[in-house]
C-alpha positions, 0 to 999 in steps of 0.5 A: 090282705089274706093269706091262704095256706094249703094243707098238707093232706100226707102230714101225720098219715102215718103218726095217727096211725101209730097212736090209734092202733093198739096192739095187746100184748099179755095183760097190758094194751100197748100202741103201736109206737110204743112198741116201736120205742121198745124194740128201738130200746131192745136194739140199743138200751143207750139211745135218746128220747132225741134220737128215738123221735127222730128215729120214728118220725114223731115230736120228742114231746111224744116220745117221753110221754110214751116212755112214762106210760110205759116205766108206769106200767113196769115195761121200761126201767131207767137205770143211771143218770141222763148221760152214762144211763140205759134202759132195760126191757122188763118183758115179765111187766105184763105178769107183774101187773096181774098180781096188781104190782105196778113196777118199781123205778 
């Protein structure tokens, strides 16, 4: 007995998108989807890696892989804990990582 399963030829059109274009911004290369995650962030600095998933469409999974690279890179900072925290925007990261700082948590 074989099963046959057709293709959904429109999933994840528009996440490859996102991850494959990268747009500069100073110094640091940033995709398109973590500029996303930081204009989300710059809107409301108490929402979820649940909710910005959901939000943009993409596995949570990817969404705390982004925010990583970007609190590594000094563009996000995380202060509090997981339920009262918030996140702060620091838009000076990209003169920070020419003097060869890489941000501190």
């Amino acid at each position: 007995m074989k099963s046959t399963f057709k293709r959904n030829t429109n999933a994840g059109k528009d996440s490859e998108k996102i991850r494959k274009r990268p747009e500069k911004t100073g110094k640091e290369i940033f995709t398109v989807l973590q500029e996303q995650i930081i204009n989300k962030i710059s809107n409301s600095n108490t929402v979820t890696t649940l909710q910005l998933a959901e939000i943009l469409n993409v596995n949570s999974r990817t969404v705390e892989k982004n925010i990583r690279s970007l609190r590594e890179s000094g563009m996000l900072q995380r202060k509090g804990g997981r339920k009262q925290g918030y996140w702060i925007v620091n838009v000076n990261a990209g003169k920070e990582s020419e003097k060869g700082s890489r941000g501190e948590r």
